[in-house]
N, C-alpha and C positions, 0 to 999 in steps of 0.2 A: 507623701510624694513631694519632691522640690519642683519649685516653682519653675517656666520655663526659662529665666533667664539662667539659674542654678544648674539647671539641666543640661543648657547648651554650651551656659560656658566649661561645664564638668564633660561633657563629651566631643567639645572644639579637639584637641589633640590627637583625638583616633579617626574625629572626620578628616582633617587635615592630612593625616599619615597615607587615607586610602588610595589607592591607584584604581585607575579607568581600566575594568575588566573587557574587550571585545569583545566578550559574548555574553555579557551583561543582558540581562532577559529586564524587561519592561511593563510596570503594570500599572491600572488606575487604583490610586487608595482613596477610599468612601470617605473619609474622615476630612481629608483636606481636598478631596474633588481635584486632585492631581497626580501627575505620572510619576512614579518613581521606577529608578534601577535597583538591580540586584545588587551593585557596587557603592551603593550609594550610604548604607550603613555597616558598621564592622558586627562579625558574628553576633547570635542576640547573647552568648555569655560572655560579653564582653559588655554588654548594659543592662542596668538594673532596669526594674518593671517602669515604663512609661518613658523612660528616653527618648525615646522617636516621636513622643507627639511632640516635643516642643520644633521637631524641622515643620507640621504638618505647614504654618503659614509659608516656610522657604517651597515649600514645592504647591503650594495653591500660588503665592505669587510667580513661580516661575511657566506654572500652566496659563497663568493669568498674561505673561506674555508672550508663551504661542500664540494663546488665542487673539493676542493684538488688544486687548482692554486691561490694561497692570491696575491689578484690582490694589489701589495706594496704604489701604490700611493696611496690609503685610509689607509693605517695602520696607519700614525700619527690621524687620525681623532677618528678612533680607539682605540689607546691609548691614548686620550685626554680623550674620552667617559671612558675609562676604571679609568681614576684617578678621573674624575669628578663625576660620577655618581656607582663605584664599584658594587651596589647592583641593578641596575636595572636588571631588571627580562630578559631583551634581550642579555645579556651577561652569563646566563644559559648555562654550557656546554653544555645539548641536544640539545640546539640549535642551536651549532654548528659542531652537529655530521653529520656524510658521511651519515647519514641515511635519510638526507631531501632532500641528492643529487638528487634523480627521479623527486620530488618535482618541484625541481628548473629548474632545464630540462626542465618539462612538461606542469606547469604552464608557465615559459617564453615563449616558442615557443608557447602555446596557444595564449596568449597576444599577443606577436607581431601577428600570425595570426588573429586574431579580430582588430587587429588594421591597419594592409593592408587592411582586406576586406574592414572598413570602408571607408581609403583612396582611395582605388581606387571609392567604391561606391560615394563620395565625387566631384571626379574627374567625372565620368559619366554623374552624376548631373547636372553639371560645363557645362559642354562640351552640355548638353541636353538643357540646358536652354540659352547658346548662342545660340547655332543653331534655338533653337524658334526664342530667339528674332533675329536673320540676317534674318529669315523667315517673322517676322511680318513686316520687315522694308525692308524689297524687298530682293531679293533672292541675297546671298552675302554680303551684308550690303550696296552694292554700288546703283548707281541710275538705274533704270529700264529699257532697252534700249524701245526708242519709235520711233515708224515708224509713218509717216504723222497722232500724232494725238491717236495714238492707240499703247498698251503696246503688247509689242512679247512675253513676258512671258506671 
């Protein structure tokens, strides 16, 4: 996979081309802890595997300032985006208004809680499925103790 700058500058041309859809639907992505639109990347066959991660810093810094704290280590990624691609539809001031801040809140902390529940549910599993198998294979995983012949468990 190319690296992010390779990435970004090999897909500046098709960000730049996109138009701002009005009924553009809106989601939080886990990876960069930021909102994206539906408009905001061109079809996935139009990009090879991992393309999108090099925007994830333009949309953690652009969540970074709804939230009013521009988290600075993404800002050159940022202003790269900004020279390369000027007219892409995710650099729309509304989209970087305080007014998606509840948004980004609510949608985060939802994510990350579906995402502990499913680890811990992950871990139970784990934990449920050793303990069968140290069950099926004698109690403890070790050998069985035996008295003249005959097993005491």
């Amino acid at each position: 996979m190319a690296d992010a700058n390779e990435a970004i500058e090999r897909i500046a041309p098709k960000l730049n081309q996109l138009q701002k859809d009005p009924n553009a639907r809106v989601h939080y992505e886990l990876m960069s802890g930021g909102l994206v639109w539906s408009d905001e990347l061109p079809p996935w066959d139009e990009l090879e595997p991992g393309d999108s991660n090099c925007l994830r810093g333009i949309w953690r810094f652009r969540s970074s300032l709804i939230l009013g704290i521009p988290e600075e280590k993404h800002r050159r990624r940022w202003e790269q985006g900004q020279k390369l691609f000027p007219n892409w539809p995710g650099f729309l001031p509304e989209r970087q208004s305080s007014s998606w801040r509840q948004q980004v809140i609510e949608q985060g902390a939802k994510l990350l809680a579906d995402w502990e529940a499913l680890d811990e549910r992950y871990r139970r599993q784990r934990l449920q499925t050793k303990t069968q198998s140290a069950a099926a294979n004698g109690s403890c995983g070790g050998p069985s103790p035996v008295v003249e012949g005959r097993s005491t468990v």
